[in-house]
DRENRO-10500 format. One line per field, with one value per residue (C-alpha): residue number from 1; residue in three letters; x, y negated, z negated. Coordinates in steps of 0.1 Angstrom, whole numbers, plus 5000, padded with zeros to 4 digits. Example, Ala and Ser with C-alpha at 12.3 -4.5 7.8 and 13.67 -1.06 7.14 Angstrom:
<pts>
i = (1, 2)
aa = (ALA, SER)
c1 = (5123, 5137)
c2 = (5045, 5011)
c3 = (4922, 4929)
</pts>
This chain:
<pts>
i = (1, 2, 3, 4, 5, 6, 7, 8, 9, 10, 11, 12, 13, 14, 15, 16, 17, 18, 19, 20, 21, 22, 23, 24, 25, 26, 27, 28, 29, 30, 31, 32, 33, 34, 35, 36, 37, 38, 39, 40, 41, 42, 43, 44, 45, 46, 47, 48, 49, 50, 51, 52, 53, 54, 55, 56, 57, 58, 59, 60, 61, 62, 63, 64, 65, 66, 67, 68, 69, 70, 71, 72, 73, 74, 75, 76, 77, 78, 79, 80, 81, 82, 83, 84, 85, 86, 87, 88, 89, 90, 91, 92, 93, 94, 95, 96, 97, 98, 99, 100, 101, 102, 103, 104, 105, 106, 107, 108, 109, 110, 111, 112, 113, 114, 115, 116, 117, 118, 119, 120, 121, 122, 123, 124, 125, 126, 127, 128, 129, 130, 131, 132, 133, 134, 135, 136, 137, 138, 139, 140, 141, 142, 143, 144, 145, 146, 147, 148, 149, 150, 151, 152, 153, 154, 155, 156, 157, 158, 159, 160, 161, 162, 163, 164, 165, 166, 167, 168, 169, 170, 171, 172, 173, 174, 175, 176, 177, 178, 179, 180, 181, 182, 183, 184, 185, 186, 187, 188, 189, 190, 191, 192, 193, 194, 195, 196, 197, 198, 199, 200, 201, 202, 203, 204, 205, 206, 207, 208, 209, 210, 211, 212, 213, 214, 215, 216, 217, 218, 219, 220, 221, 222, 223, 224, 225, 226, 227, 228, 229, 230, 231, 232, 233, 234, 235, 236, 237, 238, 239, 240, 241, 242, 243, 244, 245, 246)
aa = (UNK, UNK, UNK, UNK, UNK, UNK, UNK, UNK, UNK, UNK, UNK, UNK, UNK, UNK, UNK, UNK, UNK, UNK, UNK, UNK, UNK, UNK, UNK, UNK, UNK, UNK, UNK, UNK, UNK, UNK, UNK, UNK, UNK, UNK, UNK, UNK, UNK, UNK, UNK, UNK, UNK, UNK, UNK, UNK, UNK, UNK, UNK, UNK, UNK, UNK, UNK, UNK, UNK, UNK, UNK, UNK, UNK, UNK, UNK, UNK, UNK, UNK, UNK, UNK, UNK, UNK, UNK, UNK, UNK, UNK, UNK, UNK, UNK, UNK, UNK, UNK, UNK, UNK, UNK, UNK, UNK, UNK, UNK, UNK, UNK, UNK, UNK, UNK, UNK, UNK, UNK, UNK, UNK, UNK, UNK, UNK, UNK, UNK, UNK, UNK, UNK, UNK, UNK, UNK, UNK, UNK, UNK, UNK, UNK, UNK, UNK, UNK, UNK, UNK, UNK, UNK, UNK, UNK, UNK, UNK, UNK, UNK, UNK, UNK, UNK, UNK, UNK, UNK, UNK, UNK, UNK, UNK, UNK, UNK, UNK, UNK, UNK, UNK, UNK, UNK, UNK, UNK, UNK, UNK, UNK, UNK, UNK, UNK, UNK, UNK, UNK, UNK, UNK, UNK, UNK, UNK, UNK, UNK, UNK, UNK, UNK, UNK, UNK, UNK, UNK, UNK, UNK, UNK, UNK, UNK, UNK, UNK, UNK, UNK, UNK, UNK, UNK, UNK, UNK, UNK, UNK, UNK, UNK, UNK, UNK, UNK, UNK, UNK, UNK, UNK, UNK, UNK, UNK, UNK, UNK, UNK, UNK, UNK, UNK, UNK, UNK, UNK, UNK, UNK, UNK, UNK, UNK, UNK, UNK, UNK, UNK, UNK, UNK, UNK, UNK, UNK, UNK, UNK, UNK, UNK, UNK, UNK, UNK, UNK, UNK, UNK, UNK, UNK, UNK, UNK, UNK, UNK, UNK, UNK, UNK, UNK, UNK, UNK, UNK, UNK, UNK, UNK, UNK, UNK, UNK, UNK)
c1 = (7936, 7968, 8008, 8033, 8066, 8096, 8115, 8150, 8172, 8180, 8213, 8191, 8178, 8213, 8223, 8194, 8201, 8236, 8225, 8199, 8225, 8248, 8219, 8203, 8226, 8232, 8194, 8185, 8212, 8197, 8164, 8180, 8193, 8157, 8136, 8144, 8128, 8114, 8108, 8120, 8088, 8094, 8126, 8115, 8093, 8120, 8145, 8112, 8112, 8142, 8147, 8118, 8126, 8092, 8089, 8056, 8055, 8031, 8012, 8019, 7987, 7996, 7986, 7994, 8005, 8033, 8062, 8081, 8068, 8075, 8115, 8117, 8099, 8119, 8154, 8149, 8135, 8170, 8181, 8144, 8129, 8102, 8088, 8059, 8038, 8046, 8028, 8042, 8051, 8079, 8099, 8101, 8129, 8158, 8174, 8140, 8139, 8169, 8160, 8126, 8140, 8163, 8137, 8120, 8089, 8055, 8040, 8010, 7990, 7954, 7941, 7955, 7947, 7942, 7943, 7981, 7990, 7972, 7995, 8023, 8017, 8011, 8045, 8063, 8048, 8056, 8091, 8092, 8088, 8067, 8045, 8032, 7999, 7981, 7946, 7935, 7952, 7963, 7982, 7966, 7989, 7976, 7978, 7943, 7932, 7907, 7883, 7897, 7893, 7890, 7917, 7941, 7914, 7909, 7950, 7952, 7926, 7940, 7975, 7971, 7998, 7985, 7984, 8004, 7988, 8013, 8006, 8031, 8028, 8042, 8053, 8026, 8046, 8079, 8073, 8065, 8095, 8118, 8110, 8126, 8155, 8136, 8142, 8111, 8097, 8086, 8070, 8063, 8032, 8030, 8001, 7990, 7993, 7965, 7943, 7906, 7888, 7867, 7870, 7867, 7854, 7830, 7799, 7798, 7778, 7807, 7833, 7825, 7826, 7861, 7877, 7866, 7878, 7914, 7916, 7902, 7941, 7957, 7936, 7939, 7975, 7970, 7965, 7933, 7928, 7939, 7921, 7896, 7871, 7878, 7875, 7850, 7855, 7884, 7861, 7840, 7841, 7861, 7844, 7869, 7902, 7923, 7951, 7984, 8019, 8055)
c2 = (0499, 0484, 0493, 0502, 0493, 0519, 0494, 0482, 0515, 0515, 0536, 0567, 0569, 0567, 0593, 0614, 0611, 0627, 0652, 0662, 0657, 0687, 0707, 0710, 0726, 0753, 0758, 0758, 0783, 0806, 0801, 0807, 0839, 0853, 0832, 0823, 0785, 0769, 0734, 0718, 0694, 0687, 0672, 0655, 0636, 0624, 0615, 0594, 0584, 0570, 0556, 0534, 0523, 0529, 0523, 0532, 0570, 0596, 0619, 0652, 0677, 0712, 0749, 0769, 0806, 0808, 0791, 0791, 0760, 0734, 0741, 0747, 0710, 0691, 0705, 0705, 0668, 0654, 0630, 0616, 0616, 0648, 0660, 0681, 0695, 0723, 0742, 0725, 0756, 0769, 0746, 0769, 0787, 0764, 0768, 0766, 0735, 0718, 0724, 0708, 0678, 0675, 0667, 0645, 0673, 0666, 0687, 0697, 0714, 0730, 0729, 0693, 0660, 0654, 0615, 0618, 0638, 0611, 0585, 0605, 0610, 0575, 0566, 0588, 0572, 0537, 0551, 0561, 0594, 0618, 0639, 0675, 0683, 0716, 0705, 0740, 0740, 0775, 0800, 0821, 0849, 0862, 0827, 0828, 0786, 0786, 0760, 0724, 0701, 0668, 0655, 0640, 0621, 0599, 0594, 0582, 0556, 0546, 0544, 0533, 0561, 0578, 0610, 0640, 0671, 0697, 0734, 0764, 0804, 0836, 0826, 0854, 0882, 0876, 0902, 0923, 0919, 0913, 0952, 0963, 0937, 0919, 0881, 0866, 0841, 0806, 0783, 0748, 0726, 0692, 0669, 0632, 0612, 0595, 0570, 0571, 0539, 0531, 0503, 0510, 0537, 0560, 0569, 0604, 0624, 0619, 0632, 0669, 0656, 0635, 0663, 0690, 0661, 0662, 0702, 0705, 0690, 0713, 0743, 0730, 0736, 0772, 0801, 0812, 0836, 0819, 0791, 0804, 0783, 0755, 0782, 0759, 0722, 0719, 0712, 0685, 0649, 0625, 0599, 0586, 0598, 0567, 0588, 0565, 0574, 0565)
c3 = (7932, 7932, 7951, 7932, 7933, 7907, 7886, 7886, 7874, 7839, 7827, 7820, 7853, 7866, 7841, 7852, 7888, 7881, 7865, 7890, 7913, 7899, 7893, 7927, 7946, 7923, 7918, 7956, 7961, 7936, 7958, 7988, 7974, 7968, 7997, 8028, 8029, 8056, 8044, 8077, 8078, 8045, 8045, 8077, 8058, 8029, 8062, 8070, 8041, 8039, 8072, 8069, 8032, 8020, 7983, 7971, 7955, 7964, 7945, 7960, 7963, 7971, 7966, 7934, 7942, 7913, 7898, 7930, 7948, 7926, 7921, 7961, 7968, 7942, 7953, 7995, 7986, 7968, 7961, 7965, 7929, 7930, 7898, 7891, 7857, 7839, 7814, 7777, 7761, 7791, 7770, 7743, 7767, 7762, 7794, 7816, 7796, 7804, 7839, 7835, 7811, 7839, 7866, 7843, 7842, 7826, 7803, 7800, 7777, 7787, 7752, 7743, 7759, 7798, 7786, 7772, 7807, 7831, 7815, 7815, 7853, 7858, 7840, 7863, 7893, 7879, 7876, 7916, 7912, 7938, 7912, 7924, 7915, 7921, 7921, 7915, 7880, 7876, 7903, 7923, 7926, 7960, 7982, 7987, 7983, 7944, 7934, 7923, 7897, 7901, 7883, 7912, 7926, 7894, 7892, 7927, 7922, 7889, 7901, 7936, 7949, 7979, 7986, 8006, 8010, 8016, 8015, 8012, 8017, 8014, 7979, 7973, 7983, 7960, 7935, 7959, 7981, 7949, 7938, 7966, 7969, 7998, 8003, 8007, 8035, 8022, 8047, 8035, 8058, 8057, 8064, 8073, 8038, 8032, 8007, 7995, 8017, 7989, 7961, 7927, 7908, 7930, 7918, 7895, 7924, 7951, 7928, 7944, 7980, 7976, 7959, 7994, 8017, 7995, 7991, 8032, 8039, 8025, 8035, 8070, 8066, 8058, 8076, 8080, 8060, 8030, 8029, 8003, 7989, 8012, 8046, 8060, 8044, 8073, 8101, 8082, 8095, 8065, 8045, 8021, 8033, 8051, 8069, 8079, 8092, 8079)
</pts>
């Protein structure tokens, strides 16, 4: 495990943070028009962030209800660099791919290989950027908090970025609520961030029990009744989870 520290800027990084820079505002008002966000601890955290100068990038782990969550974290978080993965073939719609190139997203494709996205991640991290990652892999659609895959665990280890759990809800009433010309209320929950205590790669048989400690912070986050598969993992003593504070 090693810290990370982004490189100098190069001229495309300063190109792209203009252009993420007209782009927000117009996208988080076209949020605004449909949700009403409350991601007050979230952009506590940046304003942390930024106050204290911390430098090392996070891996952000968080619940996946639909495609709301991850335009409404990386546009309450500018001008911090968020980015997140997206499904490769959403790029096939030009201007939800301009919007995506524009945030420096990471495709992924589920039939393809998960090598090419773990170093894609990892390049983004190198870079300074805070990737979201739904450990779950696909949206639940009704909130409700669905099996994980292990996935995150093995890119914090590799890259040394710890991680912040952050979990988000009432996402899973927007197409509900849009039907009848209802804005809908978005809550983001942030935790502690924290990294894994042990050294090196852990053995394959504590895989299962790293990954519950990692998806109990975010379910602890959650209401109760949509913590799901993880209803019971939040009251389980940590073993590998180092929590810290900015």
């Amino acid at each position: 495990m090693h810290t990370l520290r982004p490189p100098a800027h190069t001229v495309g990084d300063v190109l792209g943070s203009l252009r993420r820079a007209l782009i927000t505002p117009l996208l988080k008002t076209a949020l605004n028009l449909i949700c009403s966000v409350d991601a007050s601890e979230y952009r506590a955290f940046f304003d942390r962030i930024k106050k204290e100068n911390f430098k090392n990038p996070f891996i952000i782990a968080l619940n996946h209800i639909n495609f709301l969550e991850v335009p409404m974290l990386v546009t309450n978080a500018h001008p911090a660099p968020v980015t997140g993965l997206v499904q490769a073939k959403a790029w096939k719609n030009r201007l939800m791919g301009f919007l995506f190139d524009s945030y420096d997203a990471i495709p992924i494709n589920r039939e393809g290989s998960y090598l090419q996205t773990f170093r894609k991640v990892h390049e983004a991290i190198k870079k300074g950027f805070f990737v979201c990652i739904a450990p779950e892999g696909t949206r639940s659609g009704d909130g409700v908090l669905r099996k994980a895959k292990g996935g995150i665990v093995q890119l914090s280890l590799i890259t040394g970025a710890p991680i912040l759990p952050i979990a988000h809800f009432g996402g899973q009433n927007f197409w509900h609520n849009i039907k009848r010309f209802k804005r809908t209320p978005f809550k983001f929950r942030i935790g502690r961030p924290f990294r894994f205590k042990i050294q090196g790669p852990p053995a394959k048989e504590e895989y299962p029990a790293i990954l519950e400690e990692v998806m109990a912070q975010i379910a602890l986050l959650l209401p109760e009744e949509l913590r799901g598969e993880y209803a019971d993992s939040v009251n389980k003593d940590s073993r590998y989870l180092e929590f810290f504070d900015i």
